[in-house]
C-alpha angles and dihedrals in degrees: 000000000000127000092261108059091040096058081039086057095065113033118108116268107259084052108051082049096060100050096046093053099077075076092062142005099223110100088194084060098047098044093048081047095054087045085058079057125150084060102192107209135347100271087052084053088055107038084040083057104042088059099051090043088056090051104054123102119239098266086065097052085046081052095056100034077064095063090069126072119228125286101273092021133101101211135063130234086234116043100256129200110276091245094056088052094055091051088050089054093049084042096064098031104118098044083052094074092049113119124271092261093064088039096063086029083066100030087057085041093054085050090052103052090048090058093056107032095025093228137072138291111257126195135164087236096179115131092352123114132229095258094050092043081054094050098050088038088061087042089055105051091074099064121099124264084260101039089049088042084060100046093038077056097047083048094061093039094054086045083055094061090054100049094048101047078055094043095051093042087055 
């Protein structure tokens, strides 16, 4: 068990959840996540939070989609935890350094999607350039309202493992 989720282990509540929200933005989720507690390993941590996660109703995932700024922007719709904001930033690092052109093409794609589907667009970004994030964005407006809610959801999910592999190294 690392440092981190043993001190974790054993914070209050209030507390735990607030530490563990900069993984997600859903407060139903960390708090659920901080009642599992003691979490004995980190595959417990990530199979503990998957399930959470797959069990949440759409206003918690919204919740949480909030938490994240824009593809190509640095702040969220929802103040999130500073933590949270810096990941967001390493996260989209590499589509960050992508030319002007890509840049508007995804600035007028996020606008877009949030026409249609009225969120934002979520991505796992990590690793993926500017040009690949563009090219999935444009797949996936033209998914329906139930098909994109799942994937926006898979997205997050897939953010979350991250986060929390950071958050418990430290």
């Amino acid at each position: 068990m690392s440092e981190v989720l043993a001190r974790w282990n054993g914070l209050p509540q209030e507390e735990a959840v607030r530490e563990i929200l900069a993984c997600c933005g859903s407060k139903t989720w960390a708090a659920s996540m901080a009642l599992k507690r003691p979490i004995q390993d980190e595959d417990s941590l990530m199979t503990t939070s998957d399930a959470i996660w797959s069990g949440l109703g759409e206003q918690d995932w919204l919740e949480a989609f909030r938490s994240h700024p824009r593809i190509g922007e640095s702040h969220a719709e929802e103040v999130a935890p500073a933590q949270s904001s810096a990941w967001s930033a390493q996260e989209q690092q590499k589509a960050s350094s992508a030319d002007e052109a890509v840049m508007v093409a995804l600035k007028w794609g996020n606008r877009e999607y949030e026409h249609k589907f009225g969120r934002i667009f979520i991505i796992c970004a990590t690793g993926k350039s500017a040009s690949e994030i563009l090219e999935i964005l444009r797949r996936r407006l033209h998914n329906d309202e139930a098909t994109e809610l799942r994937q926006a959801a898979e997205e997050q999910r897939q953010i979350m493992h991250i986060r929390l592999n950071k958050w418990i190294a430290g």
